[in-house]
DRENDO-1510 file (C-alpha; in Angstrom, 1 decimal, always signed):
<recs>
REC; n; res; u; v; w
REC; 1; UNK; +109.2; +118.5; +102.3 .
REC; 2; UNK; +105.7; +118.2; +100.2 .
REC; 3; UNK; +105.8; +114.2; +98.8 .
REC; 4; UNK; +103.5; +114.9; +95.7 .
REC; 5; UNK; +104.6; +115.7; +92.6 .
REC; 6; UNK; +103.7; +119.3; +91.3 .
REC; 7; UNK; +102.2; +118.0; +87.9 .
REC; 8; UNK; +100.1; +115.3; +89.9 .
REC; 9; UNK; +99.5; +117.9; +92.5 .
REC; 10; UNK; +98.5; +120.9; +90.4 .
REC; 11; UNK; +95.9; +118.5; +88.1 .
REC; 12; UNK; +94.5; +117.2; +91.6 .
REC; 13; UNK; +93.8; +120.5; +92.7 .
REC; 14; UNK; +92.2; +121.3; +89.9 .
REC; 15; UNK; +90.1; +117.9; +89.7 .
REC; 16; UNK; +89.5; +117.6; +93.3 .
REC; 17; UNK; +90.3; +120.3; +95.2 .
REC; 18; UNK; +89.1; +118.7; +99.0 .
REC; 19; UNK; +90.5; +115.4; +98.0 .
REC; 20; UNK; +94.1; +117.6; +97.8 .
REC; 21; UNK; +93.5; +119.6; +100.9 .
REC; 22; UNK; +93.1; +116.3; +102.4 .
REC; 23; UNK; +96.0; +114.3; +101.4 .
REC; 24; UNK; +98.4; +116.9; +101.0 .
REC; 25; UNK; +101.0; +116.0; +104.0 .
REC; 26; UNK; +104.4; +117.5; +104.7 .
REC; 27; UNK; +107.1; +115.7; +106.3 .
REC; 28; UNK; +110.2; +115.0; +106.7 .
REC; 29; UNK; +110.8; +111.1; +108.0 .
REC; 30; UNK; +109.3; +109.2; +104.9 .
REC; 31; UNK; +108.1; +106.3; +107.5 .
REC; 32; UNK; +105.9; +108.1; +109.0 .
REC; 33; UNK; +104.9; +109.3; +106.2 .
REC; 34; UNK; +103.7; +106.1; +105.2 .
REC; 35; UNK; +103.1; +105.0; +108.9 .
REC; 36; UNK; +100.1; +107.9; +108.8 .
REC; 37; UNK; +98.9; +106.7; +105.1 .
REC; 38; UNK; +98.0; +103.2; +106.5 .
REC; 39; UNK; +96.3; +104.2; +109.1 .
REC; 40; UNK; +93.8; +106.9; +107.6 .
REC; 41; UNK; +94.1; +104.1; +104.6 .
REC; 42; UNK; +92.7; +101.6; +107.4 .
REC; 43; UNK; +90.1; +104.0; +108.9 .
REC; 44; UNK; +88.9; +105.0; +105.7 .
REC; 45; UNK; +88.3; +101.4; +104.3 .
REC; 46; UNK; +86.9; +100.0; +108.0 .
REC; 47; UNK; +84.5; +103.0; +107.4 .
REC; 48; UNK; +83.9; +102.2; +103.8 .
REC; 49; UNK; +84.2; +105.5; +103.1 .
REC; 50; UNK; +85.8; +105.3; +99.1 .
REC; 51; UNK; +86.7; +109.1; +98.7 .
REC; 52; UNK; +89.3; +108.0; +101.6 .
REC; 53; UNK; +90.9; +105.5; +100.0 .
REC; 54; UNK; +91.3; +105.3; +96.2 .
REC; 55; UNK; +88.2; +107.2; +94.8 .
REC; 56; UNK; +86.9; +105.2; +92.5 .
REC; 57; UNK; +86.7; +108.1; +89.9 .
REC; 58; UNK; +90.1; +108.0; +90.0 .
REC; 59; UNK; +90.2; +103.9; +88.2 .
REC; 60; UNK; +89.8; +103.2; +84.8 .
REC; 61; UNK; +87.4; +100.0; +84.6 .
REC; 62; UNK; +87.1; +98.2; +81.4 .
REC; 63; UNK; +85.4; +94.3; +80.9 .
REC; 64; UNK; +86.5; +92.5; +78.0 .
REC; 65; UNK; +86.0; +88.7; +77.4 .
REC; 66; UNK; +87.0; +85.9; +80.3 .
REC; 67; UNK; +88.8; +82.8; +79.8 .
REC; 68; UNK; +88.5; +79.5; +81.2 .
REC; 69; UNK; +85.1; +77.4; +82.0 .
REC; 70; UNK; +81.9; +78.8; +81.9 .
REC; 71; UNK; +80.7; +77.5; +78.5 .
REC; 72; UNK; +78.6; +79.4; +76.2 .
REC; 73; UNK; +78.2; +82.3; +78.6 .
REC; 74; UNK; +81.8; +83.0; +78.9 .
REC; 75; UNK; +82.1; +83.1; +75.0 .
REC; 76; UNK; +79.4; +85.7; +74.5 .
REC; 77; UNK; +79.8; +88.0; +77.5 .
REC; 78; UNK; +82.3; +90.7; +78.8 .
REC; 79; UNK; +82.4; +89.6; +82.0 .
REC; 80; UNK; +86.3; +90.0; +82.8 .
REC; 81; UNK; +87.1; +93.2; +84.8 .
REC; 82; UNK; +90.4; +95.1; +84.5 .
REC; 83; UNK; +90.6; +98.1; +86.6 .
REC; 84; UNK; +94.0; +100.5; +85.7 .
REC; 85; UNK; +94.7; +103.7; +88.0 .
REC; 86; UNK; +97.4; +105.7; +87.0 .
REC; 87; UNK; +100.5; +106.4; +88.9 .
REC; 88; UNK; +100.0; +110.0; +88.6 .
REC; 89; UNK; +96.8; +109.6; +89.8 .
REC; 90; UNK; +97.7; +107.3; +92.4 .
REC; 91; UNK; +100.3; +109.9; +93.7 .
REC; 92; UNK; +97.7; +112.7; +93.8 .
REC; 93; UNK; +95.0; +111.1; +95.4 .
REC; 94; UNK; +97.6; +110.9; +98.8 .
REC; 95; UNK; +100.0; +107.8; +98.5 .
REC; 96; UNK; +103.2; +108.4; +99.0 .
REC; 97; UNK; +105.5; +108.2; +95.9 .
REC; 98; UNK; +108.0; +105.7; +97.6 .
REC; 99; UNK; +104.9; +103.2; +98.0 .
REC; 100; UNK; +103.9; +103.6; +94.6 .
REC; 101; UNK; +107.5; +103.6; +93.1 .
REC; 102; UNK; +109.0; +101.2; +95.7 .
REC; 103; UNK; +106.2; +99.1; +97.6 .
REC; 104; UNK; +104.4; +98.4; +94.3 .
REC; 105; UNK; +107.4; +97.4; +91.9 .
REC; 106; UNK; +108.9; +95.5; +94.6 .
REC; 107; UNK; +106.1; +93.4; +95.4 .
REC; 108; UNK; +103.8; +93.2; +93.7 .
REC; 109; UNK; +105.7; +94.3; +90.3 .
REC; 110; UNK; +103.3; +91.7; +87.7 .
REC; 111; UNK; +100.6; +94.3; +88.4 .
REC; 112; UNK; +102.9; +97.2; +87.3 .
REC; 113; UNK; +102.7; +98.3; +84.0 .
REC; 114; UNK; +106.2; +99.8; +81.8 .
REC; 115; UNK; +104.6; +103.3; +82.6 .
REC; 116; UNK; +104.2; +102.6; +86.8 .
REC; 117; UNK; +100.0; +102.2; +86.1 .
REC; 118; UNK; +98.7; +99.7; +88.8 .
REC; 119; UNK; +96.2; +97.2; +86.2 .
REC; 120; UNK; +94.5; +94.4; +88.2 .
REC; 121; UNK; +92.3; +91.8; +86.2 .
REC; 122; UNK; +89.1; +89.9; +87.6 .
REC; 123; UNK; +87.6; +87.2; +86.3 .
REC; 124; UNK; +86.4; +84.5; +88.8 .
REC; 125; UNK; +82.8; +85.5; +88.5 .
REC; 126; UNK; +80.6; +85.0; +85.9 .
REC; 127; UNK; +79.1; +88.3; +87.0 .
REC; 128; UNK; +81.0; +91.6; +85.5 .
REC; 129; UNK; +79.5; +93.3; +88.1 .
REC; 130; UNK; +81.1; +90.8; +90.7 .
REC; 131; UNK; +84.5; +91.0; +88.8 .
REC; 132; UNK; +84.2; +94.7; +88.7 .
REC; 133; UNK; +84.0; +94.7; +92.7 .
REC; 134; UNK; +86.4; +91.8; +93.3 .
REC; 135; UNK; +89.1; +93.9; +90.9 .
REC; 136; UNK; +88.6; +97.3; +93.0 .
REC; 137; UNK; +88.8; +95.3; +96.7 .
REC; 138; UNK; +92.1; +94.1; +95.1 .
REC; 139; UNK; +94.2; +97.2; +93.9 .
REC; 140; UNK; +93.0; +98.7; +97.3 .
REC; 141; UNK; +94.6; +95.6; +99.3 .
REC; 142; UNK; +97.5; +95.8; +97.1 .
REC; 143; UNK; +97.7; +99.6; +97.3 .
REC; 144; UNK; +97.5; +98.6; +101.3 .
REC; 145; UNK; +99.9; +95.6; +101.4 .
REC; 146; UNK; +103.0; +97.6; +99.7 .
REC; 147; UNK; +102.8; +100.4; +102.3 .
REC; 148; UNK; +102.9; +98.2; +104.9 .
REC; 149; UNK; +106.2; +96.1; +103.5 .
REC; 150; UNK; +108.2; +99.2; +103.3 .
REC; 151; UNK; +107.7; +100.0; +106.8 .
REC; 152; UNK; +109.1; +98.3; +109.5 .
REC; 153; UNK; +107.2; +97.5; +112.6 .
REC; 154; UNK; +103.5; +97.2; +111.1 .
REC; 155; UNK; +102.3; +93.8; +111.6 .
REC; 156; UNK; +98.7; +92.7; +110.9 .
REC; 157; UNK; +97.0; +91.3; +114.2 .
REC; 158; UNK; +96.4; +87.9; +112.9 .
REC; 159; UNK; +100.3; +87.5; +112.4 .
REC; 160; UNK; +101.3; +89.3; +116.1 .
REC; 161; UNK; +98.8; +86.7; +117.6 .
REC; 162; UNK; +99.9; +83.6; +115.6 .
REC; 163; UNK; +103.6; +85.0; +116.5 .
REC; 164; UNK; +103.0; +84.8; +120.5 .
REC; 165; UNK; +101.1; +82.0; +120.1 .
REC; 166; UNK; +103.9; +80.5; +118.7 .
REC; 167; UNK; +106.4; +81.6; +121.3 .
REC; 168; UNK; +104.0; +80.2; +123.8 .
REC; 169; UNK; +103.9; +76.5; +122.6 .
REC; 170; UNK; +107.8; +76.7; +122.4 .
REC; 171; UNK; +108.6; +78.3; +125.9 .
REC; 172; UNK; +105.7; +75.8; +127.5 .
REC; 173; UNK; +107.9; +73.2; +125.2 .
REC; 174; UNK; +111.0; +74.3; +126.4 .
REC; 175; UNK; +109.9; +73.7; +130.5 .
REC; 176; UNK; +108.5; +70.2; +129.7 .
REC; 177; UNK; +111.8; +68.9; +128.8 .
REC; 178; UNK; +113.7; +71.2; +131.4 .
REC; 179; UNK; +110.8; +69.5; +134.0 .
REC; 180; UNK; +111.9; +65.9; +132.4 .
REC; 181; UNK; +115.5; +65.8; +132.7 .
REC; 182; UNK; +115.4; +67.2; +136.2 .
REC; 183; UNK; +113.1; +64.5; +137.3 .
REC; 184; UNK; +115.3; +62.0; +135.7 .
REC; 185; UNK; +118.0; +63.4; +137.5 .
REC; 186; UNK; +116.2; +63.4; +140.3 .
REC; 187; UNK; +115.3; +59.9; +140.2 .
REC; 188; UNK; +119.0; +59.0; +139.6 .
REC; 189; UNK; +119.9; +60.3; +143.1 .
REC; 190; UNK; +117.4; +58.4; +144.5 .
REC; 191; UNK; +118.5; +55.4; +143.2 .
REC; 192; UNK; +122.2; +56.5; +144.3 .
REC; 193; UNK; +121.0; +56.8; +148.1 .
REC; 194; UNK; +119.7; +53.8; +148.4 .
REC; 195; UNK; +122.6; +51.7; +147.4 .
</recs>
């Protein structure tokens, strides 16, 4: 079963013909499906290779006035990044259409437009360039976040390790006070005996 839509996937072909050969995946268990898109996702941005992940050809960048402090400079300048990509364009470029239609609405659905566009505003640099970067890292980790909370079993390292950590100090817990009451026990017997 092909996952991309046939408008998306007939104006992709024609845009960018190796970016469709690439992404173009059949299957039928929509997990792993998505379980395959995170991980050339993850490759892809470990590698920092950007026709991998979302091409940035594909995002429409625009800077318009920031809010907040920054004085004068913030009054005068366009340093405020807002960086759309559209969902057709998302679906073409190789995300799966349950992570765009699903993942993205569910979680993260404030950075959803009415129309199913992905728009992420940055303005926490006084730097458009800075703002301009900072907005692409982040509809990239979005983009990554909502495929991973549709699939079961993918767990980022930092939580598996906190998790057995975790279980650890509460099993370790656990034979402390099992270790406690025996020796109380213990210790009652002894006064027992001797009476």
């Amino acid at each position: 079963m092909l996952w991309i839509a046939r408008p998306a996937l007939s104006s992709l072909q024609t845009q960018y013909p190796l970016l469709a050969r690439r992404w173009i995946t059949t299957s039928s268990d929509e997990d792993d499906l998505i379980r395959s898109f995170i991980g050339r996702y993850v490759q892809s941005s470990a590698s920092d290779d950007d026709e991998c992940t979302i091409p940035r050809s594909l995002m429409e960048i625009t800077f318009s006035r920031s809010s907040g402090p920054g004085g004068q400079h913030v009054n005068t300048t366009s340093s405020r990044a807002s960086v759309r990509v559209r969902r057709e364009r998302l679906v073409g470029c190789g995300v799966p259409v349950r992570v765009v239609d699903d993942g993205l609405r569910s979680r993260f659905g404030h950075l959803v437009t009415g129309d199913g566009d992905l728009l992420v505003h940055a303005q926490t640099s006084r730097s458009s360039h800075a703002n301009r970067e900072i907005a692409v890292a982040r509809i990239r980790s979005v983009v990554l976040e909502a495929a991973k909370g549709l699939v079961d079993g993918v767990t980022a390292d930092e939580t598996r390790e906190r998790v057995r950590k975790l279980a650890k100090q509460d099993n370790e817990r656990r034979l402390q006070g099992k270790k406690h009451r025996s020796a109380k026990k213990r210790e009652r017997r002894g006064r027992m005996d001797d009476s």
